[in-house]
C-alpha positions as CSV (number, residue, x, y, z in Angstrom):
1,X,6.7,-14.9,-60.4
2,X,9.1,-12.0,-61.5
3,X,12.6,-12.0,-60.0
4,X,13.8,-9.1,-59.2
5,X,16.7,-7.2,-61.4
6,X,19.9,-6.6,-60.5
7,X,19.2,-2.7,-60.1
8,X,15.9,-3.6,-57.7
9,X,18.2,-5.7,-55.5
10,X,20.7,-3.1,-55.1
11,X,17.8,-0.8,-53.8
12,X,16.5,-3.8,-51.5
13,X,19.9,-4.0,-49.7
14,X,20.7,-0.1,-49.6
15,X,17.4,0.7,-48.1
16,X,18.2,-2.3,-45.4
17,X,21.4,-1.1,-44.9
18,X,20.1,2.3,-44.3
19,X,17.8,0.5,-41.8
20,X,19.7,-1.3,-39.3
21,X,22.2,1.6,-39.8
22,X,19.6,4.2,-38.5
23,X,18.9,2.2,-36.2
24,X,22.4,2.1,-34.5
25,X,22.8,6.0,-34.9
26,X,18.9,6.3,-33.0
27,X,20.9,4.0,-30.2
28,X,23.7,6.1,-29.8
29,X,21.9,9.1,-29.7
30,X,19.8,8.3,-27.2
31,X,23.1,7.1,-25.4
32,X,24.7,10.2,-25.0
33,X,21.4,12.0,-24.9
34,X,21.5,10.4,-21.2
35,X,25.3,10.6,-20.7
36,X,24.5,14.8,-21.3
37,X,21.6,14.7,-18.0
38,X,23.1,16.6,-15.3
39,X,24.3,14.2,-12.3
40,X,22.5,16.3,-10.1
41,X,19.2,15.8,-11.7
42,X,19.9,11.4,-11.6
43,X,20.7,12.4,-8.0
44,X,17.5,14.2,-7.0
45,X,15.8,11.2,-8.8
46,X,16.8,8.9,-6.9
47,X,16.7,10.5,-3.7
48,X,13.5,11.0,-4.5
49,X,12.4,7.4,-5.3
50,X,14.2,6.1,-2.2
51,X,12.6,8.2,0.0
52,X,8.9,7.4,-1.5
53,X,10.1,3.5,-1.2
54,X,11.3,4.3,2.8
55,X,7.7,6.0,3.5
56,X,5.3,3.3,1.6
57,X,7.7,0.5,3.6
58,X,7.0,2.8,6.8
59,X,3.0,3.0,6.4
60,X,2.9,-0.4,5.6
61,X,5.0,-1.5,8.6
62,X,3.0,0.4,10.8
63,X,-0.3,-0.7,9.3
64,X,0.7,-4.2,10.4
65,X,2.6,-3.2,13.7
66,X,-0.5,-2.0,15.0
67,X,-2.9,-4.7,13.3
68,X,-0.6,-7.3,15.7
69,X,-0.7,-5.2,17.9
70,X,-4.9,-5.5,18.7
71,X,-4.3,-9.2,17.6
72,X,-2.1,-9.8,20.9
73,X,-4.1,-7.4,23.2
74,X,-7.0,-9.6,22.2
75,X,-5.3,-13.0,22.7
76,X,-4.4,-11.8,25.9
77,X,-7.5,-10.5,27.0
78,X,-9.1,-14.0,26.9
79,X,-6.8,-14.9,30.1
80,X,-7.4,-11.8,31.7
81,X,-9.7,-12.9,34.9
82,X,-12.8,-10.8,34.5
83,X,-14.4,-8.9,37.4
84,X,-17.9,-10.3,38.7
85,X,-20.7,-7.9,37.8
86,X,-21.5,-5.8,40.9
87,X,-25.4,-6.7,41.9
88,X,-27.7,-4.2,41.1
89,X,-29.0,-1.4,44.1
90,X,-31.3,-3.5,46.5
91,X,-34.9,-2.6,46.1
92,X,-36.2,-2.1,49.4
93,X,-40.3,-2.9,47.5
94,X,-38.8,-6.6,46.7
95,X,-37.2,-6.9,50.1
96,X,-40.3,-5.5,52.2
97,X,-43.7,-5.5,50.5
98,X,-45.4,-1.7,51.0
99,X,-47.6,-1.4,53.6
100,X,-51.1,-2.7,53.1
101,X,-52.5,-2.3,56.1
102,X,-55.8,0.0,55.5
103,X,-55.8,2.8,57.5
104,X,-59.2,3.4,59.4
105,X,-61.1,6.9,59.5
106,X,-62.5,8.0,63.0
């Protein structure tokens, strides 16, 4: 195994250096690149988000208001005395049996 000259290891540790120091300048670009959006625009963002979170909370409130909702009107309704079923219209063939006398011919 070769070790590396003196000249290669200076090339090793500039092109590191160069690295981790582009790497620092990409942070604080992107730094101020935020620092630059208008306060407006982080305003209307957020206004935004909050008022999607409020309605998805709202739907999903309701959803469940009205699922407990049936779930009590049901529980309730096995305590509610029921009404008797009215009887069905007399039939006056079941109370008196038609006629079958036979009817003579002069």
């Amino acid at each position: 195994m070769q070790t590396p000259s003196r000249k290669s290891r200076w090339k090793y540790l500039a092109f590191i250096l160069l690295l981790l120091s582009g790497g620092r300048l990409a942070a604080q670009t992107a730094t101020q690149s935020v620092k630059n959006i208008p306060q407006q625009t982080v305003t209307s963002a957020e206004t935004r988000a909050n008022t999607k979170s409020n309605t998805v909370t709202n739907n999903a409130l309701n959803k469940v208001d009205s699922a407990s909702d049936k779930a009590f009107k049901s529980f309730t309704g096995l305590f509610k005395k029921k009404p008797k079923p009215k009887a069905p219209p007399a039939d006056s063939a079941k109370v008196h049996p038609p006629d079958s006398t036979a009817v003579v011919k002069p």
